[in-house]
N, C-alpha and C positions, 0 to 999 in steps of 0.2 A: 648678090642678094640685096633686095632693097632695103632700106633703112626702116620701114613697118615691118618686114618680117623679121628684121633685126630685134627689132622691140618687144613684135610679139613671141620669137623664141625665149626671150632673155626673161621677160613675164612667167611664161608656162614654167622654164627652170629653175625662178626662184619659189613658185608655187611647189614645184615637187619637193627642192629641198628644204621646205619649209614642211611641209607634208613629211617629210623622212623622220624629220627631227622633230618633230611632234610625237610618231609613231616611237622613238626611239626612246626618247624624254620620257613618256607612260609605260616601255618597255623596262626601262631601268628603273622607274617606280611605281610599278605595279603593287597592290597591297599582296599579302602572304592569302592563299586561299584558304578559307574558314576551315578550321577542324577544331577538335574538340580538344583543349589540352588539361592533358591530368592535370586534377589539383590533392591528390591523395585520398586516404580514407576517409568517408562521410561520416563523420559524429555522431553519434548517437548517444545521450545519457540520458540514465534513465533515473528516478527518485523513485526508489518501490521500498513498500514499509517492509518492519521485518518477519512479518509470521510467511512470505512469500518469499524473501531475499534469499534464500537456500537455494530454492531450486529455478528463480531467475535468472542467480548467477551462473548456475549450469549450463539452465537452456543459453543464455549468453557468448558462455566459452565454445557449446558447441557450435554455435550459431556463427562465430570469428571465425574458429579451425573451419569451418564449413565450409568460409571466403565468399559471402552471399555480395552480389553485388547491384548496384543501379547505377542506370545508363553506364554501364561500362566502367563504373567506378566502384571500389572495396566499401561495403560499410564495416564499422568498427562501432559494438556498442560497449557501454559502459553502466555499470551496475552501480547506485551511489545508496547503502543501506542508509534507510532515514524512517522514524517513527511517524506514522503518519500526524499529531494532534504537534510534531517537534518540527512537519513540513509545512504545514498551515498558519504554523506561526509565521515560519519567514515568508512566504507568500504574502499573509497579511500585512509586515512589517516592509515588503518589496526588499527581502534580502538579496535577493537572485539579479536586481539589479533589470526591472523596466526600460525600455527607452521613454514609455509615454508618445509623448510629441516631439521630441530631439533626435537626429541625426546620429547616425555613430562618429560624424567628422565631430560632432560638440562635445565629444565624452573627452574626461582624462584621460591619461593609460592607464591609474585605475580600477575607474569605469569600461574601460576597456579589455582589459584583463578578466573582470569579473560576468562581463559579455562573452565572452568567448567561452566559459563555463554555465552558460546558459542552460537549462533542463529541457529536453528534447518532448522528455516524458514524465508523468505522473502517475505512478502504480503503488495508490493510498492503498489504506485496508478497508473504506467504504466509499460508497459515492455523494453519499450528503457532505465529506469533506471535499471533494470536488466541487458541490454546487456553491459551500459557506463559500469558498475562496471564490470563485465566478461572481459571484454577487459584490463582492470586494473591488475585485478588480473593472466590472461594470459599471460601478458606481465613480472608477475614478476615470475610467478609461469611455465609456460608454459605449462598451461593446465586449461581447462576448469573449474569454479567451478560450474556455473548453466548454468543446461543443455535448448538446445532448441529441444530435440524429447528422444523418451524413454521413459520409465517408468517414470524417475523422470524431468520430463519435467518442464520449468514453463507453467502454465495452468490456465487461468483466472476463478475464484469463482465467480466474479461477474461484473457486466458492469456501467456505468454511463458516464456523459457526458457536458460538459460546455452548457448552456445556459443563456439567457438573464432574469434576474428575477425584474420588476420594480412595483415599486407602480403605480396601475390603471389609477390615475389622471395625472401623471405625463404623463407615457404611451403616453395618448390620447393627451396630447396638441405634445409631439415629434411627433408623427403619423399625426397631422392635420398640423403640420408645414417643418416636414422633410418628408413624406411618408414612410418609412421604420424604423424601428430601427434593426442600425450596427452600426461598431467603429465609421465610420465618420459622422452619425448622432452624436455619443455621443459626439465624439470629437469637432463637429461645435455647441453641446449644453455647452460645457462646456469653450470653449472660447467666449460663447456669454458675449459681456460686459455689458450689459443690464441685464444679469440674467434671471431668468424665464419670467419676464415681455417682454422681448424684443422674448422672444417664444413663445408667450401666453398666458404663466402661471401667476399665482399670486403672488401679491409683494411678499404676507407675506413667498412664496418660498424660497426668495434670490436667491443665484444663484444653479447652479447645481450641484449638489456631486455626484461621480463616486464610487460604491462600488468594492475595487480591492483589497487581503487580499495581506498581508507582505511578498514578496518570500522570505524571508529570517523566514519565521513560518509556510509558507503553500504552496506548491508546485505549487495550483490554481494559486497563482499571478505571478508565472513567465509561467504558459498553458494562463494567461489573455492577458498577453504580446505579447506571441508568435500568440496569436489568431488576438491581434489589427497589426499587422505586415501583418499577411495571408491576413486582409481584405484589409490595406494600399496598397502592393503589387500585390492584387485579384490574390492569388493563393496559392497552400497550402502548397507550400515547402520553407524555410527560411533559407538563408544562412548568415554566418558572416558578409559578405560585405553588407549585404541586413540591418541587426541590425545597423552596424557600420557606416551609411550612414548619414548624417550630416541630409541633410531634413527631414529622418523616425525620427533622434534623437528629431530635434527641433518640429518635429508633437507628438512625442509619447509623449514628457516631458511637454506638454500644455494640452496632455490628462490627463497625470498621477498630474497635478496642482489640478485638480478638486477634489482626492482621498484624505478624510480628515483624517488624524492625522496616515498616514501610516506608520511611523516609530514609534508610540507606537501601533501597530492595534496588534488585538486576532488572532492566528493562527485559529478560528471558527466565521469566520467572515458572513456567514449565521445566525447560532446562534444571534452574534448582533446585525444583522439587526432586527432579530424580537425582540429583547429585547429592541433596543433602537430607533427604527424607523430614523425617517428624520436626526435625527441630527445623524446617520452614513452615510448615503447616501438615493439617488431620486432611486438610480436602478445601476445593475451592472453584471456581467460575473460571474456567480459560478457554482458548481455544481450540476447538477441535484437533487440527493437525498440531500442534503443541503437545497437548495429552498422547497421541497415538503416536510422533515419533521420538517421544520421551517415555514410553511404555516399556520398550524392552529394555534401557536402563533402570526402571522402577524394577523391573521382576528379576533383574542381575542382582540390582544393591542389596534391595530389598526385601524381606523373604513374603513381607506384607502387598498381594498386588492391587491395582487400581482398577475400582472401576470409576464406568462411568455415565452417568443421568443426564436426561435431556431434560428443560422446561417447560413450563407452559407457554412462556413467551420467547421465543428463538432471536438471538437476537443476531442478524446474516453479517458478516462481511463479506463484499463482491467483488475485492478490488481491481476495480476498474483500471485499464490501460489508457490514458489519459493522454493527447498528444496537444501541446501548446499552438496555439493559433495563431500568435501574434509575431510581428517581423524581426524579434529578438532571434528567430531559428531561420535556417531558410526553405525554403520549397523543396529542395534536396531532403533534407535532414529529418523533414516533416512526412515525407513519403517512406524514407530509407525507414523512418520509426513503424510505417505502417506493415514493412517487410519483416519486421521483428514480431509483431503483434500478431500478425498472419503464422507465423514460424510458433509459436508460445500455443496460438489454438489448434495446430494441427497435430493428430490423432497418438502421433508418438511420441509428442513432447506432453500431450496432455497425460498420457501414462505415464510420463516420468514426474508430474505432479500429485497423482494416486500414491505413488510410491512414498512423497514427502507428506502424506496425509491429508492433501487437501481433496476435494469434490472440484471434478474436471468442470471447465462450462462448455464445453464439446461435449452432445447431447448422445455423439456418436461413440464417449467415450464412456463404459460401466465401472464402479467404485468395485465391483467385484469380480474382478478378473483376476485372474492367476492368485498367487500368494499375496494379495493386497491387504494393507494394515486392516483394512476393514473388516476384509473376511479373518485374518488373522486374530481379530481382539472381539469377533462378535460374542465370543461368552463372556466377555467384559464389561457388556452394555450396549459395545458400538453399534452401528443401525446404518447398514445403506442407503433407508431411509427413514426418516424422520418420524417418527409417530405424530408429534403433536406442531404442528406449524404455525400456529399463531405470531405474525411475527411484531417484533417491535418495532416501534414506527423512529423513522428518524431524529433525533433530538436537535432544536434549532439552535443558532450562536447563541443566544442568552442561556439555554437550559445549559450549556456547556460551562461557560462561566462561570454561572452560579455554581454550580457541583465542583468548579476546580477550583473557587475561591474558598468554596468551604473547608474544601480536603485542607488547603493550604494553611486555614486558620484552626484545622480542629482536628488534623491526624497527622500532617507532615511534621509539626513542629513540636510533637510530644518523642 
């Protein structure tokens, strides 16, 4: 063999072994082919006030035992009861803990820690405390955190509604002496100096007690507020100057004399009326599903039943399903929330909201079906639907203020 083909054999052999061990080198470190690897249940928490946390936390538990899952992974949600005017605080206070503009590499652990309990969801008892908080956070972040259209909209689960809830007896002597029961019947029964006797009613009455729960434990007593204002005014829009007005103050703060022991009251102040009758109060402003599944404990305790009147001016909670926008949650967690919201509006969860007295927002779903509180207590008052709709208009961050600075200085602290 000549000395060129010597050469060029020896060339082409080091090409292939060179060629082997290339192919072999990428064979032994080849990456791992892409799959998806569990990272456990997707999180879900949810912030829902409490005239709805009953039966959120239900549809919740069955919603886990259910084992609903996305992309192939478990969600798990969580129920965290919170007042709604007690959630708006820490939102506006950023208790929940923003990133803003920083990394989660810059947090402490914790900040870290307090990240990882991040709110998935918002399920207030209105939507105007969704927008007050957006406007907050807009102003600092300059953009949106909950949406109002889109996919991840806020979008009411369920409905309910302030009404008049009074013991029967009492009821009828206001009605035979006032004609109507509204704020300024209640208000001209509870400055009566005479007491029950001087309205008809009986000594052993005393005088009148206004049931009105704590705005500082339940959101109801400052819609109670805003409602005795609407009828003061007869109209359903309330402005700062209209609060701040020396006469409404001296009318409202002779209403709110009659509200016993407001500055230690239970943020479940339906609940105490039927536990503890008279000596919480004669009748008062609460919420619909409040009154109707605290009703069959009124008619056990009490041999005296409740009814119950609507107003001229209704004033709605919607509470809206609320999911957080921004990159404290992630893409998962924010979808996994919409698998929840979906689950809450569909047809047999929304019955099992009738059930706890609220108005389904599933159009598909009727307050009068089967044995529902509604049809159950309509000799009571109750109304599948509403006679008079007039509703109250949202009250803005200043009208709120003022009314919770007032209470603070002129019925919390007596």
């Amino acid at each position: 063999m000549s000395r060129t083909r010597v050469v060029f054999f020896t060339i082409i052999l080091l090409a292939l072994l060179i060629v082997a061990g290339s192919l072999a080198w990428r064979a032994l470190n080849r990456p791992e082919p892409l799959a998806v690897t569990p990272h456990g249940p997707i999180q879900v928490r949810v912030i829902t006030a409490l005239p709805v946390e009953p039966w959120v936390r239900a549809a919740a538990r069955q919603f886990n035992e259910d084992k609903h899952k996305l992309e192939g992974e478990p969600i798990q949600v969580e129920v965290i009861a919170m007042d709604g005017l007690a959630a708006l605080g820490k939102w506006d206070r950023d208790e929940f803990g923003v990133l803003g503009d920083r990394s989660p590499d810059d947090l402490s652990a914790e900040e870290k820690a307090r990240l990882s309990q991040f709110p998935t969801v918002w399920l207030p008892d209105s939507r105007y405390l969704v927008e007050l908080a957006n406007v907050t956070y807009k102003e600092r972040l300059g953009r949106d955190v909950f949406l109002t259209d889109g996919e991840y909209r806020a979008r009411p689960v369920a409905v309910s509604l302030f009404a008049w809830g009074i013991y029967e007896s009492r009821a009828e002597v206001l009605q035979a002496h006032f004609g109507e029961i509204n704020w300024r019947t209640i208000h001209d029964a509870a400055i009566a100096k005479g007491g029950w006797p001087e309205l008809g009613g009986k000594p052993e009455w005393g005088f009148f007690k206004l049931v009105v729960p704590n705005p500082r434990k339940n959101v109801g007593g400052l819609a109670a507020m805003i409602a005795a204002a609407g009828e003061y005014y007869d109209r359903p829009d309330i402005s700062t100057a209209d609060v701040t007005n020396p006469e409404f103050q001296h009318w409202l703060g002779e209403l709110m004399s009659s509200v016993t022991d407001v500055s230690g009251g239970s943020a479940y102040t339906a609940e105490d009326f039927a536990l503890f009758g008279y000596s919480v109060g004669d009748g008062g402003q609460l919420l619909e599903s409040d009154l109707l599944t605290n009703m069959a404990g009124i008619e056990t305790r009490w041999a005296d039943p409740l009814r119950i009147y609507y107003p001229k001016y209704v004033t709605w909670f919607d509470f809206p399903f609320t999911v957080w926008m921004g990159p404290e949650t992630t893409a998962l967690e924010k979808n996994a929330a919409l698998e929840f919201e979906h689950f809450l509006l569909s047809p047999d969860v929304q019955r099992q909201a009738v059930a706890y007295g609220l108005r389904p927002a599933n159009p598909e779903v009727p307050v009068t079906e089967g044995d529902s509180l509604f049809v159950r207590y309509q000799d009571r008052g109750v109304r599948a639907v509403v006679p008079r709709t007039e509703a109250m208009r949202s009250p803005d961050r200043d009208v709120l203020l003022a009314l919770l600075r007032w209470f603070d200085l002129n019925v919390a602290q007596r």
